[in-house]
PDB file of N, CA, C and O in Angstrom:
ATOM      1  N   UNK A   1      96.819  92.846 122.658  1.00  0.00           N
ATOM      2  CA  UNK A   1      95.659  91.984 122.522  1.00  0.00           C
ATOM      3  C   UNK A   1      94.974  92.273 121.183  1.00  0.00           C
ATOM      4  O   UNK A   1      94.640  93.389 120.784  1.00  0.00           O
ATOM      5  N   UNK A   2      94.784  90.903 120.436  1.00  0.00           N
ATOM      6  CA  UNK A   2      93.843  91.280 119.425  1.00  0.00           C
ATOM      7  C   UNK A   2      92.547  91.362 119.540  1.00  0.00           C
ATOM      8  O   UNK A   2      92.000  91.135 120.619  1.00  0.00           O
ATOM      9  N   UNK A   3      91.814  91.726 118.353  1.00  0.00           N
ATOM     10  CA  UNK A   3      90.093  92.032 118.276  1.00  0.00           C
ATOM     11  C   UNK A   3      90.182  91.410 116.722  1.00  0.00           C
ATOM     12  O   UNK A   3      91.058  91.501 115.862  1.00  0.00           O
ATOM     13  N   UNK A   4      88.877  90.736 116.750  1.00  0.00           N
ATOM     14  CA  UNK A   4      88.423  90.305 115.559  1.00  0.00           C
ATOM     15  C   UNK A   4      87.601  91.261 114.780  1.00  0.00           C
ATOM     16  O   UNK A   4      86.501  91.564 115.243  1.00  0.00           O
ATOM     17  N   UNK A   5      87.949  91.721 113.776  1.00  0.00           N
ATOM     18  CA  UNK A   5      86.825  92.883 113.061  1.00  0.00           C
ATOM     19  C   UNK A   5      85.912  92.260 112.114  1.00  0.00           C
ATOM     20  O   UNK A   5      85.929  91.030 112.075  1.00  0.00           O
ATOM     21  N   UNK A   6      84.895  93.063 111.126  1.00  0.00           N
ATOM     22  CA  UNK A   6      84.390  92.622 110.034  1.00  0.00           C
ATOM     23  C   UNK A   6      84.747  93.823 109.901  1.00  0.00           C
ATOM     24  O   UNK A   6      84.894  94.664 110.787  1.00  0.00           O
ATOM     25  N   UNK A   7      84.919  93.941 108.591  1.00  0.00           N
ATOM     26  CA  UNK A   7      84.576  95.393 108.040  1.00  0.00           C
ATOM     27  C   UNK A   7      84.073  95.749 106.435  1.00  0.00           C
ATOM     28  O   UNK A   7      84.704  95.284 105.485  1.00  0.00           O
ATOM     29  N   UNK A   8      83.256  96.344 106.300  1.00  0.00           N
ATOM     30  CA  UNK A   8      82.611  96.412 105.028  1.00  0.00           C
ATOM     31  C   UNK A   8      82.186  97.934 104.319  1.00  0.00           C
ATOM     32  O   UNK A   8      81.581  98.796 104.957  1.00  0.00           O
ATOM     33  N   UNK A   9      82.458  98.039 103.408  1.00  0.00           N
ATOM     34  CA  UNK A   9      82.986  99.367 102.931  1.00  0.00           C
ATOM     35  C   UNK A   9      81.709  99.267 101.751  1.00  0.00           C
ATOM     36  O   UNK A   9      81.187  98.228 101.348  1.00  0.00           O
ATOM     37  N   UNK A  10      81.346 100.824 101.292  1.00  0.00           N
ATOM     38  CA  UNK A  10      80.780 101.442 100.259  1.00  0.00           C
ATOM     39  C   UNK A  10      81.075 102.674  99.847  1.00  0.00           C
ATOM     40  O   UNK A  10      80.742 103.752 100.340  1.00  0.00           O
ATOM     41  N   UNK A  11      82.094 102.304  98.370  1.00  0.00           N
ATOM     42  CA  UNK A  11      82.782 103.059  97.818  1.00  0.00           C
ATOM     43  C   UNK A  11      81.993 103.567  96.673  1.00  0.00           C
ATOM     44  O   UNK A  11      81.205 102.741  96.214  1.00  0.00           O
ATOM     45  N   UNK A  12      82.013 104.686  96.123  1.00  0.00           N
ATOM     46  CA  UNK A  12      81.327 105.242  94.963  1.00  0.00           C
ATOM     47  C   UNK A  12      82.167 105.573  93.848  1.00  0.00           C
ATOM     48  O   UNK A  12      81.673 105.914  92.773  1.00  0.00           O
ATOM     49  N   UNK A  13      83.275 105.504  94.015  1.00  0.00           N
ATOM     50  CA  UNK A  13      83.917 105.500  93.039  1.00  0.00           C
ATOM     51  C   UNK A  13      85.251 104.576  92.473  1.00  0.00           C
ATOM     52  O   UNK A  13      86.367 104.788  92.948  1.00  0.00           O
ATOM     53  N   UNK A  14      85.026 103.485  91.367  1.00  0.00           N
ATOM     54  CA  UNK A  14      85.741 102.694  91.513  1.00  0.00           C
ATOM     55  C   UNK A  14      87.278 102.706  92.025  1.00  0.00           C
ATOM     56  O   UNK A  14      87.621 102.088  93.033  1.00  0.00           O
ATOM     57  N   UNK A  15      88.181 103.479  91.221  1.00  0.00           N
ATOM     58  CA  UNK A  15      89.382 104.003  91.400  1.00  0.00           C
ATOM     59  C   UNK A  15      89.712 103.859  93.409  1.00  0.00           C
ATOM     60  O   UNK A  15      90.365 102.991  93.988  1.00  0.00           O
ATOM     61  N   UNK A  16      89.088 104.872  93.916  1.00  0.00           N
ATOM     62  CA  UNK A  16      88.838 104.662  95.389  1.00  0.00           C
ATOM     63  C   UNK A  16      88.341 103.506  95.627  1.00  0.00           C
ATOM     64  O   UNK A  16      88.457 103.446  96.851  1.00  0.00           O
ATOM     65  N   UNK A  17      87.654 102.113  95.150  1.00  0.00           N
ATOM     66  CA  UNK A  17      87.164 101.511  95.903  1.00  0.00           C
ATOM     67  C   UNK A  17      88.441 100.337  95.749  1.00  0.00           C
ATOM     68  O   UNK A  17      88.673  99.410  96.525  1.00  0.00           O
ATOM     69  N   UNK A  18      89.276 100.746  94.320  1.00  0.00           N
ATOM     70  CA  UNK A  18      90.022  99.439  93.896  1.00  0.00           C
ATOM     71  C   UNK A  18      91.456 100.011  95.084  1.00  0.00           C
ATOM     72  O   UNK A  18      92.151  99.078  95.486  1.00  0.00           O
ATOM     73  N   UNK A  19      91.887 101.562  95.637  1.00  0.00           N
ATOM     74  CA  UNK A  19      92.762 101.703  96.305  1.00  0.00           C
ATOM     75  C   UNK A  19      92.152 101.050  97.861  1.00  0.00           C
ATOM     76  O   UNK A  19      92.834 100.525  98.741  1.00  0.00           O
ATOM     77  N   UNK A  20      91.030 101.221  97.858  1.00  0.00           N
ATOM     78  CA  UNK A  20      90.509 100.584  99.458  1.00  0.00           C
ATOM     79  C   UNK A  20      90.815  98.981  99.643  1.00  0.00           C
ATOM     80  O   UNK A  20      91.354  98.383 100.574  1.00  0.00           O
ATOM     81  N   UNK A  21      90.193  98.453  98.240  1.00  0.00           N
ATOM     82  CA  UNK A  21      90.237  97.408  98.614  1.00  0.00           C
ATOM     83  C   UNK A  21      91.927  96.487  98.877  1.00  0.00           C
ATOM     84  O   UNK A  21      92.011  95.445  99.527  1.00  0.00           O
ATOM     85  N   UNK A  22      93.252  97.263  98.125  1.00  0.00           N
ATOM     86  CA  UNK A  22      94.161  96.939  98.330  1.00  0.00           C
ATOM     87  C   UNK A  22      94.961  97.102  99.670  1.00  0.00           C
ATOM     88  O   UNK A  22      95.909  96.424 100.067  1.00  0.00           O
ATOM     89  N   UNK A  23      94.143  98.515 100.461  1.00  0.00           N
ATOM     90  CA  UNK A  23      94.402  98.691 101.728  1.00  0.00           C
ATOM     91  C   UNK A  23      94.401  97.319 102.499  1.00  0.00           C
ATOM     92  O   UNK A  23      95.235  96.518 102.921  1.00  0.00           O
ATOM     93  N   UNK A  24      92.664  97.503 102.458  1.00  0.00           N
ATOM     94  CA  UNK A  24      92.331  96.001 103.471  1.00  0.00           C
ATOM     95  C   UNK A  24      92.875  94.714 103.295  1.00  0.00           C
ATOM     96  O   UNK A  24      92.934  93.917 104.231  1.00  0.00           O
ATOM     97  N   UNK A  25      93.435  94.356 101.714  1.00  0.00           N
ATOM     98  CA  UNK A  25      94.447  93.214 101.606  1.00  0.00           C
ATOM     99  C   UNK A  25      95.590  93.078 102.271  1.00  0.00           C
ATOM    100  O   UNK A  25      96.169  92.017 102.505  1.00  0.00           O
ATOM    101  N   UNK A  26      95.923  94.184 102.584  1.00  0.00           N
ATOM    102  CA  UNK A  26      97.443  94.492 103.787  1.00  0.00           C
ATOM    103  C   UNK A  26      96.852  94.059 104.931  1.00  0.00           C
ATOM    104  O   UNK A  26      97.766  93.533 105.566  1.00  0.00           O
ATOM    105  N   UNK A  27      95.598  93.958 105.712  1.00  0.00           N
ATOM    106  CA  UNK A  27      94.815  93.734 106.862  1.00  0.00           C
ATOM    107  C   UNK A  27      94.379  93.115 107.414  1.00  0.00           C
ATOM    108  O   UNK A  27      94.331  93.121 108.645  1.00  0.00           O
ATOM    109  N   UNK A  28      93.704  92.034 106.344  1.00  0.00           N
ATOM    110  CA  UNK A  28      92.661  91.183 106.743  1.00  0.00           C
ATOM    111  C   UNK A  28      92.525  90.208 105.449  1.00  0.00           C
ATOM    112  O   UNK A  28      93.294  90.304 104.493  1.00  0.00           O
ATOM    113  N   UNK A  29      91.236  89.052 105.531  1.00  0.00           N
ATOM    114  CA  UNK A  29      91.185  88.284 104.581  1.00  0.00           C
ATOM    115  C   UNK A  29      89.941  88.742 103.658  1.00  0.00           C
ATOM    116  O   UNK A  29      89.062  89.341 104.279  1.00  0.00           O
ATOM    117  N   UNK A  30      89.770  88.595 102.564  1.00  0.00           N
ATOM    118  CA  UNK A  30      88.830  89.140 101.845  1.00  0.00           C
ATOM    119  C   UNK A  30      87.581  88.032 102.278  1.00  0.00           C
ATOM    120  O   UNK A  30      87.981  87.050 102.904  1.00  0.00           O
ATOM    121  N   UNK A  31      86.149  88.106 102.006  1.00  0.00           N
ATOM    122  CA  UNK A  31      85.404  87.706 102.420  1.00  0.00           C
ATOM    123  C   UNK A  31      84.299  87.707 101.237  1.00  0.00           C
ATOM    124  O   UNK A  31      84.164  86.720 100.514  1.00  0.00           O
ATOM    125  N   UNK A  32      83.636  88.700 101.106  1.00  0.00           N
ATOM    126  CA  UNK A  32      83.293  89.101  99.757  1.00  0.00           C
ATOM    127  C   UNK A  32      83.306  90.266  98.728  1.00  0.00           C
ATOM    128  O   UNK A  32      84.405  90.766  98.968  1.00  0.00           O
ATOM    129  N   UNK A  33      82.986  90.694  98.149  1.00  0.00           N
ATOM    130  CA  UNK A  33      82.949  91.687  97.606  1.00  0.00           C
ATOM    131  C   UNK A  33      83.322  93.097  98.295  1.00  0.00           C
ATOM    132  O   UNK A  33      84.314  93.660  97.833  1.00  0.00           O
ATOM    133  N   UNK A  34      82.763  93.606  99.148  1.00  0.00           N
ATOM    134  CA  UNK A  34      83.348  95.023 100.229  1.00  0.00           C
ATOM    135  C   UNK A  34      83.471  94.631 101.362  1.00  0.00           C
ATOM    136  O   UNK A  34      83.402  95.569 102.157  1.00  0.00           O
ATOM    137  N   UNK A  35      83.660  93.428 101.941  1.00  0.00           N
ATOM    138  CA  UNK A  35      83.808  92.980 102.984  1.00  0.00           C
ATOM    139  C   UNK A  35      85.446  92.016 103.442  1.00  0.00           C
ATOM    140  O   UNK A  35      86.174  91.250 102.810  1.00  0.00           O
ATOM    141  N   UNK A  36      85.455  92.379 104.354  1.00  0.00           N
ATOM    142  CA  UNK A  36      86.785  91.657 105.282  1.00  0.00           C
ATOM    143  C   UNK A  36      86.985  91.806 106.572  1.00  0.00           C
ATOM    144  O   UNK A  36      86.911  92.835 107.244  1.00  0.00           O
ATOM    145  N   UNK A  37      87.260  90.657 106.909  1.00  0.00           N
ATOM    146  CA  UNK A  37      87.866  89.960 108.255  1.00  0.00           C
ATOM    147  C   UNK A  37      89.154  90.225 108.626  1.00  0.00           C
ATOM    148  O   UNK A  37      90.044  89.896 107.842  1.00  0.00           O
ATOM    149  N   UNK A  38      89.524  90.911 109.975  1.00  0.00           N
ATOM    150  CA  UNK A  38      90.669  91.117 110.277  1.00  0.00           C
ATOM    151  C   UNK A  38      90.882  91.186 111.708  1.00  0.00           C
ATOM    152  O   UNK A  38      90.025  91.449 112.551  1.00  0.00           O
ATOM    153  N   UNK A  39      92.453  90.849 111.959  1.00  0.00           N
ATOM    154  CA  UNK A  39      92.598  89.849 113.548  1.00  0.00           C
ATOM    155  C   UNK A  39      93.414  90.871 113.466  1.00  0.00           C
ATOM    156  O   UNK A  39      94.349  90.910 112.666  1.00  0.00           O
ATOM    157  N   UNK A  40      93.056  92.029 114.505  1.00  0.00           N
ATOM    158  CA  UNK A  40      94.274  93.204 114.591  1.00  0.00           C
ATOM    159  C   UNK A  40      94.520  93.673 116.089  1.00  0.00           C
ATOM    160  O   UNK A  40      93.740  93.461 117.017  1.00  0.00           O
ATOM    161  N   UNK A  41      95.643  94.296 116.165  1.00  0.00           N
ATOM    162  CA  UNK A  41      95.864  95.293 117.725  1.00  0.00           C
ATOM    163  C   UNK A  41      95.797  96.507 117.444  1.00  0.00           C
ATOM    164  O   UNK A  41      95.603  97.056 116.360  1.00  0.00           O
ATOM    165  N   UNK A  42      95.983  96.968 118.574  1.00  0.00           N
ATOM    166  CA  UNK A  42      94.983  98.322 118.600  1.00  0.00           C
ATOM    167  C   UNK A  42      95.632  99.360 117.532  1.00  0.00           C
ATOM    168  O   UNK A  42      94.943 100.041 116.773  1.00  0.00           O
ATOM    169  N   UNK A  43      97.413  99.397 117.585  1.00  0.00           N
ATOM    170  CA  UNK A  43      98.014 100.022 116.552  1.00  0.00           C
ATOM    171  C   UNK A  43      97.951  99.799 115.636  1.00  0.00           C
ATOM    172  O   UNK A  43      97.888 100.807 114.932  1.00  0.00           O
ATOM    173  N   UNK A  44      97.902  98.192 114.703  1.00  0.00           N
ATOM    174  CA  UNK A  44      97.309  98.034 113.424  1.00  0.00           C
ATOM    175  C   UNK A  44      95.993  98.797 112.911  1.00  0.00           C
ATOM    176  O   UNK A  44      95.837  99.262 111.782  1.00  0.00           O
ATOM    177  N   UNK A  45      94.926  98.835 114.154  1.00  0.00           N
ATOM    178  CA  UNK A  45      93.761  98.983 114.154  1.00  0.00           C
ATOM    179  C   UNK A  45      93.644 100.413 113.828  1.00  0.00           C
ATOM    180  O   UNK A  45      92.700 100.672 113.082  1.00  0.00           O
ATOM    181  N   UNK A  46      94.535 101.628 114.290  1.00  0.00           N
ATOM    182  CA  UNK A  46      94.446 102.856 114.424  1.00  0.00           C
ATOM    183  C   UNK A  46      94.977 103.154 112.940  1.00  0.00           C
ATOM    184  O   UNK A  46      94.442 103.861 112.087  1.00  0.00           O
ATOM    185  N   UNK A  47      96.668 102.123 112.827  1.00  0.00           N
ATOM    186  CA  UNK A  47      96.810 102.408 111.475  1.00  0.00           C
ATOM    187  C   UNK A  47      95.983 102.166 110.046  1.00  0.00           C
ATOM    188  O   UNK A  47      96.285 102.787 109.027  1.00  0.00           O
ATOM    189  N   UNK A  48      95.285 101.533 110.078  1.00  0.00           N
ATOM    190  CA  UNK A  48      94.038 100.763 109.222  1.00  0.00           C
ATOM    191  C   UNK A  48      93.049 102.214 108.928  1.00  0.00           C
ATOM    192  O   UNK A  48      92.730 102.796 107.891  1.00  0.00           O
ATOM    193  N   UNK A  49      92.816 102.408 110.093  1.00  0.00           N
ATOM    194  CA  UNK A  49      91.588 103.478 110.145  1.00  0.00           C
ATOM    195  C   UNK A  49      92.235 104.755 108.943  1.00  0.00           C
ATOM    196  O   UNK A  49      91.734 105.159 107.894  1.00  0.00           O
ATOM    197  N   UNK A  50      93.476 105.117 109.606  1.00  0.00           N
ATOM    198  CA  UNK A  50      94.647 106.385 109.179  1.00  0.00           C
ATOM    199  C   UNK A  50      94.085 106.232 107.657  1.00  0.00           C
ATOM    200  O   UNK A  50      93.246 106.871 107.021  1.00  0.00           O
ATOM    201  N   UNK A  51      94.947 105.053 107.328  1.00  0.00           N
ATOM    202  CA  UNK A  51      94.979 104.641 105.774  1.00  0.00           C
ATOM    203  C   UNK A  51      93.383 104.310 105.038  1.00  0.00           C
ATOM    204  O   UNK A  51      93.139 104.107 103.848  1.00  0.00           O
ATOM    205  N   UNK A  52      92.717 104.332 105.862  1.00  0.00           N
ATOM    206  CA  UNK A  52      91.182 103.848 105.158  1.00  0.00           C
ATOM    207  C   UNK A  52      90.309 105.747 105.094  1.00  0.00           C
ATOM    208  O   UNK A  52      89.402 105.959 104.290  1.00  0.00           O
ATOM    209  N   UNK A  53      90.666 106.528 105.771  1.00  0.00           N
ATOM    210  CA  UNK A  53      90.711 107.811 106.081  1.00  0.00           C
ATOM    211  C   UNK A  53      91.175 108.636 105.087  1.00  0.00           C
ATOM    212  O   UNK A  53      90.598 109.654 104.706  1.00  0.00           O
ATOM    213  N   UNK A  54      92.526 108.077 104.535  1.00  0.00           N
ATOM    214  CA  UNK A  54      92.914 108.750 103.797  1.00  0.00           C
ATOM    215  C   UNK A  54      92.639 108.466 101.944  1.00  0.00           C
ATOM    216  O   UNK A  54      93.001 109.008 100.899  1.00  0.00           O
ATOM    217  N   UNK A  55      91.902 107.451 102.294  1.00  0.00           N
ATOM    218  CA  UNK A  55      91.675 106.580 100.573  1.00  0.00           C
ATOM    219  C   UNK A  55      90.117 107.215 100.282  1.00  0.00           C
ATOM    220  O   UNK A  55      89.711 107.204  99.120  1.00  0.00           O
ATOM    221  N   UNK A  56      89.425 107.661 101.154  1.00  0.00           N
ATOM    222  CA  UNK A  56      87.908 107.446 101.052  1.00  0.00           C
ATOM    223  C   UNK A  56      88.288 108.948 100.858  1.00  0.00           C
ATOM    224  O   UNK A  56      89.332 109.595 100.940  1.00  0.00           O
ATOM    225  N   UNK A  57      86.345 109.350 100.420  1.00  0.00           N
ATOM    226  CA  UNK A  57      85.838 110.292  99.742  1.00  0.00           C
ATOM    227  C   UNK A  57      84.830 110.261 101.444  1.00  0.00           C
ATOM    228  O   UNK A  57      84.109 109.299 101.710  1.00  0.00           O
ATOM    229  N   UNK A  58      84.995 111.562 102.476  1.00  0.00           N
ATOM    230  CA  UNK A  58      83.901 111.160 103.380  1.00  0.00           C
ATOM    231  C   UNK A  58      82.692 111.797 103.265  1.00  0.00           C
ATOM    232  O   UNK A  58      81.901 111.884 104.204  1.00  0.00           O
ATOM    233  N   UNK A  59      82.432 112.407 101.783  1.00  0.00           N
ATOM    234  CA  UNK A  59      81.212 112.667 101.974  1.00  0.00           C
ATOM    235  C   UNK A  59      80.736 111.907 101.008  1.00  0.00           C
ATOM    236  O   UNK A  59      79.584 112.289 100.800  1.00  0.00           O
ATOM    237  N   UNK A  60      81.049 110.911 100.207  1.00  0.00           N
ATOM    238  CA  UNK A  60      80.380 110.167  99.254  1.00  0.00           C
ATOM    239  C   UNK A  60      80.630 108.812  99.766  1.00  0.00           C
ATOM    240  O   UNK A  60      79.979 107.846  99.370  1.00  0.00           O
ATOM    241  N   UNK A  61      81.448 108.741 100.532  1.00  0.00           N
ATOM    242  CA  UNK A  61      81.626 106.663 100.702  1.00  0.00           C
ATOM    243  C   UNK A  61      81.315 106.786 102.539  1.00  0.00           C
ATOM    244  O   UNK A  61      80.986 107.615 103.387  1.00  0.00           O
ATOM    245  N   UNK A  62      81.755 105.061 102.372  1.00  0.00           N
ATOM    246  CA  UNK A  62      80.953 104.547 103.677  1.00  0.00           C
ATOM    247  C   UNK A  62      81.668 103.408 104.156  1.00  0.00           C
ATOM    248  O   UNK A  62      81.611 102.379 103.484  1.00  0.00           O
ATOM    249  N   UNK A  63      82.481 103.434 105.450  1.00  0.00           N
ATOM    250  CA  UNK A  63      83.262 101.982 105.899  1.00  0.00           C
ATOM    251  C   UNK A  63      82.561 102.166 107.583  1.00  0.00           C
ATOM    252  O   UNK A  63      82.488 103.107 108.373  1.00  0.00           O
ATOM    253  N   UNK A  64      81.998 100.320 107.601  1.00  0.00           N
ATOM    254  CA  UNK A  64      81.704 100.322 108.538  1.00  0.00           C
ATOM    255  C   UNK A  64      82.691  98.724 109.530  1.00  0.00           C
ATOM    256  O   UNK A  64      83.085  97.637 109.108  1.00  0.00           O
ATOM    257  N   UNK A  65      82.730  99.221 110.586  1.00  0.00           N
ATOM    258  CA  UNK A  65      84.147  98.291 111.151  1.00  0.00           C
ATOM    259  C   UNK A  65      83.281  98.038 112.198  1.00  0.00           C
ATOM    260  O   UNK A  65      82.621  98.902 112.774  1.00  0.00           O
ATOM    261  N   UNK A  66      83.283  96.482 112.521  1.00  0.00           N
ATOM    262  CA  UNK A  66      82.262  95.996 113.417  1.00  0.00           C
ATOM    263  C   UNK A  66      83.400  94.980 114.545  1.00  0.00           C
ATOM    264  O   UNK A  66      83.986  93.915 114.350  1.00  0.00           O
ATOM    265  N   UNK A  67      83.356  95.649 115.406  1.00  0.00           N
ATOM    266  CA  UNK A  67      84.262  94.859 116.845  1.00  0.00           C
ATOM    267  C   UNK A  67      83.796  93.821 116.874  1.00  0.00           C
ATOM    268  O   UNK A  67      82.584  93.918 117.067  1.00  0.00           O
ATOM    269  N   UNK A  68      84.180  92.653 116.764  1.00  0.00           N
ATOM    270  CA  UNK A  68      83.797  91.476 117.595  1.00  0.00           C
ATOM    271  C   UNK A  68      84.223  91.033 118.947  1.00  0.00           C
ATOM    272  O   UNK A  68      83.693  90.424 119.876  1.00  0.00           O
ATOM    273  N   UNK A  69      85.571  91.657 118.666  1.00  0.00           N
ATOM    274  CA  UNK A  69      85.653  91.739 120.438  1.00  0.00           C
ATOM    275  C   UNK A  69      87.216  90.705 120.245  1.00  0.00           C
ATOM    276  O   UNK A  69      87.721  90.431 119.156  1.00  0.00           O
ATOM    277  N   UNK A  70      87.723  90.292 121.540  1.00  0.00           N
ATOM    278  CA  UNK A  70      89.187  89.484 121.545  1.00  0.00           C
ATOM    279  C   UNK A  70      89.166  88.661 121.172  1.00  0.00           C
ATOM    280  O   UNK A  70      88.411  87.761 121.542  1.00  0.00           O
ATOM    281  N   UNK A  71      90.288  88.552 119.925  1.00  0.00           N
ATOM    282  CA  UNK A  71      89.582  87.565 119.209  1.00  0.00           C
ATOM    283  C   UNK A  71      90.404  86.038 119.708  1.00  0.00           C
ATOM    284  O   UNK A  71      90.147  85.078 118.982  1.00  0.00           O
ATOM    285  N   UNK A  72      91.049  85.862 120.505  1.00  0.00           N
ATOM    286  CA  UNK A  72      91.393  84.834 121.825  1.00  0.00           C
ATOM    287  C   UNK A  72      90.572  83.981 122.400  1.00  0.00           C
ATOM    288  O   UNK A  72      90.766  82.810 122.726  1.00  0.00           O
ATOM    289  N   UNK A  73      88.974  85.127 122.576  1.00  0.00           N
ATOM    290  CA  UNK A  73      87.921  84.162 122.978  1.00  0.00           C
ATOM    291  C   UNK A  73      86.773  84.395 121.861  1.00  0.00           C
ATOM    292  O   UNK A  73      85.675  83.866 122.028  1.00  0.00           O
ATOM    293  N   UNK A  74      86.963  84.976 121.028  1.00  0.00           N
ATOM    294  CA  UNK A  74      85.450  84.699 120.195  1.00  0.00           C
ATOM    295  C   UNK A  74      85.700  83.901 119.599  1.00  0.00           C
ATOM    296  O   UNK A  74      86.860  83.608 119.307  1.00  0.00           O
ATOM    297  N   UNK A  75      84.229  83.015 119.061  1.00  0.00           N
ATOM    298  CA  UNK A  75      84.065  82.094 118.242  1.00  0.00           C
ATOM    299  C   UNK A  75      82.885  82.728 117.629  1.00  0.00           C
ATOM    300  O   UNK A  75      81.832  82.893 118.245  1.00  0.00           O
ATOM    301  N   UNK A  76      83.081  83.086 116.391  1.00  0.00           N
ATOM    302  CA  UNK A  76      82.179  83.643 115.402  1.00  0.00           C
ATOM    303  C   UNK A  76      81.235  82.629 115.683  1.00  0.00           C
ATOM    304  O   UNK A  76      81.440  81.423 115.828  1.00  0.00           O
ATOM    305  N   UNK A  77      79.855  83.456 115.760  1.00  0.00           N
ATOM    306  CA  UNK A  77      78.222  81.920 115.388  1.00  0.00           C
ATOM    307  C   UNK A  77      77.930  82.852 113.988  1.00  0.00           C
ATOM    308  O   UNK A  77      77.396  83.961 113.964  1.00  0.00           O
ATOM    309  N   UNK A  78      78.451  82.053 112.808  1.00  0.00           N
ATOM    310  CA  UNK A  78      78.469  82.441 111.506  1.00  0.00           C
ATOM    311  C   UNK A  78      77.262  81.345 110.600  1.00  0.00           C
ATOM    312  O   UNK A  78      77.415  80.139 110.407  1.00  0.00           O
ATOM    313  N   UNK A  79      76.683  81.764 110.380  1.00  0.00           N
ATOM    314  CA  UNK A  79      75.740  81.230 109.260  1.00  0.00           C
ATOM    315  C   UNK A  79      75.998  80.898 107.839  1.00  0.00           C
ATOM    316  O   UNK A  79      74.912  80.499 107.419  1.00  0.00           O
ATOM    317  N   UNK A  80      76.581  80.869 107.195  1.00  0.00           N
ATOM    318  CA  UNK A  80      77.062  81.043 105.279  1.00  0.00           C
ATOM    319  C   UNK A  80      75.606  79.826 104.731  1.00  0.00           C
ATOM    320  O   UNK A  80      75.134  78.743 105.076  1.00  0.00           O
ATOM    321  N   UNK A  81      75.431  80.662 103.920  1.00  0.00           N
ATOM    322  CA  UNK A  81      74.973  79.727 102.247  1.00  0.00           C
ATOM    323  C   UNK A  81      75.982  79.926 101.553  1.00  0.00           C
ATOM    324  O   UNK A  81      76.685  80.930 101.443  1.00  0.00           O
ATOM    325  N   UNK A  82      76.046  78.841 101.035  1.00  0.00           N
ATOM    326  CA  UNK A  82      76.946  79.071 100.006  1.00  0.00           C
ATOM    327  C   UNK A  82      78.409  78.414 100.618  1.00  0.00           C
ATOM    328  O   UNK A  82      78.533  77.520 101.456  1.00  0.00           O
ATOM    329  N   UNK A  83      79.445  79.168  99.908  1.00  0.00           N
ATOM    330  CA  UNK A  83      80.690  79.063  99.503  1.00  0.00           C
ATOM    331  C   UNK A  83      81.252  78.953 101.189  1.00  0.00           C
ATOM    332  O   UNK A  83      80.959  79.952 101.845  1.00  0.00           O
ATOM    333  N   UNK A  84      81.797  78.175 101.731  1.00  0.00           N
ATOM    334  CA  UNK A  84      81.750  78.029 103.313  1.00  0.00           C
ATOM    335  C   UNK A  84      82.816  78.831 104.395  1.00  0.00           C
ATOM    336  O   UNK A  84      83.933  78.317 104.326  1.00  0.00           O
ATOM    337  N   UNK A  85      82.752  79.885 105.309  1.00  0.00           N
ATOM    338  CA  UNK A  85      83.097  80.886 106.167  1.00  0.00           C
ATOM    339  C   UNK A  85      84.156  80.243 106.805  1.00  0.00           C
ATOM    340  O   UNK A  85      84.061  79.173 107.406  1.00  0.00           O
ATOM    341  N   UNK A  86      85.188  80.923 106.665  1.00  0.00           N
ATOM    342  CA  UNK A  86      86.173  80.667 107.620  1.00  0.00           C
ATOM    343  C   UNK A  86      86.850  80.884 108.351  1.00  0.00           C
ATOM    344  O   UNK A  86      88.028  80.725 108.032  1.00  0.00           O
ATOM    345  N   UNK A  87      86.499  81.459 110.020  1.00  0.00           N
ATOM    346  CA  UNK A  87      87.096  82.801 110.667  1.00  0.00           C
ATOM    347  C   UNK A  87      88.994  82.573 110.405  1.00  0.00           C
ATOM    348  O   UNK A  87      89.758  81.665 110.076  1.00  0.00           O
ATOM    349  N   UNK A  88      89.075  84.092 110.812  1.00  0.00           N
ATOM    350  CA  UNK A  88      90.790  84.347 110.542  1.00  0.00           C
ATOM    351  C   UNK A  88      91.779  83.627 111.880  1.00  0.00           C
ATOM    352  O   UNK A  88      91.585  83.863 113.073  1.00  0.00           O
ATOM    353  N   UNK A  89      92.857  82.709 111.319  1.00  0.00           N
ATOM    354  CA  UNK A  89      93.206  82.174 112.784  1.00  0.00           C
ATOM    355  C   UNK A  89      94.629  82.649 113.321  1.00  0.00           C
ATOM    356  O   UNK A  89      95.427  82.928 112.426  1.00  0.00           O
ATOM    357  N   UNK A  90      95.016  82.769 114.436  1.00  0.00           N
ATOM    358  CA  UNK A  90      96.470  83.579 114.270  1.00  0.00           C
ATOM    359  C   UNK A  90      97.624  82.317 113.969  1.00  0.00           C
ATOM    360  O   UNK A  90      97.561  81.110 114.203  1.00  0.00           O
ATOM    361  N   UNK A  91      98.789  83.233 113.291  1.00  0.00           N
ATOM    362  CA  UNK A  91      99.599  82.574 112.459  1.00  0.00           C
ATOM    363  C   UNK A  91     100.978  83.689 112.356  1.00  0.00           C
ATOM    364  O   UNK A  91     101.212  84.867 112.086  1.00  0.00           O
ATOM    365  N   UNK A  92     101.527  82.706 112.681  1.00  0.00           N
ATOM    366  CA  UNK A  92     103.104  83.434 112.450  1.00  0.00           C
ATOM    367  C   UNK A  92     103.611  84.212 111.079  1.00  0.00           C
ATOM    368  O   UNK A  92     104.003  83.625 110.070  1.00  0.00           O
ATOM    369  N   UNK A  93     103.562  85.053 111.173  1.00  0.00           N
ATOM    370  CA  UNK A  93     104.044  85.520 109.941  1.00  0.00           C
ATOM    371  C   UNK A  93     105.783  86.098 109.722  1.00  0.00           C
ATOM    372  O   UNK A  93     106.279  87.176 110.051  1.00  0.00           O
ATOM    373  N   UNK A  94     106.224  85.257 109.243  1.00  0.00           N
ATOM    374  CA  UNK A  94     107.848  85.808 108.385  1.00  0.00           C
ATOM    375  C   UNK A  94     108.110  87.041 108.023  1.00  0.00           C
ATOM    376  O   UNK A  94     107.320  87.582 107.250  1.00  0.00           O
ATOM    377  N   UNK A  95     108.914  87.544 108.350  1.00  0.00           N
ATOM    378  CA  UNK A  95     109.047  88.886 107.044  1.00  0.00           C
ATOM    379  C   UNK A  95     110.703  88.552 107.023  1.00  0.00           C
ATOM    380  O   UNK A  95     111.450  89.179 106.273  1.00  0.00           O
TER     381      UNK A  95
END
């Protein structure tokens, strides 16, 4: 079962923030600046953490991962100004 995340990070040092942010491109969709959306299971989810664990500085940076819950039945109530929000939808992926 999936879960819909947000997750939004504060990195202090670029180098670390440019390896984080390539993490979460493996993950999720970018959103804005330290932020991303991601439709994961629990093993993606654990592996994510592993790899976000191992990129960060934990006494100088900051990732915060916000459950939304299954993402089967949520429907984000999303607000945007601006540039317009588009939750993540599931999709077959090739390899």
């Amino acid at each position: 079962m999936e879960h819909l995340y947000v997750i939004s990070y504060d990195i202090s040092e670029p180098k670390r923030w440019r390896r984080v942010f390539r993490i979460m491109k493996g993950y999720g969709e970018w959103l804005q600046l330290s932020v991303f959306q991601c439709r994961l299971n629990k093993m993606r989810m654990l592996q994510l953490e592993a790899a976000l664990g191992d990129a960060m500085n934990h006494q100088e940076d900051h990732v915060l991962i916000l459950d939304i819950g299954p993402a089967e039945n949520v429907s984000p109530n999303v607000r945007s100004l601006g540039k317009q929000f588009t939750p993540v939808v599931r999709e077959a992926v090739i390899v």
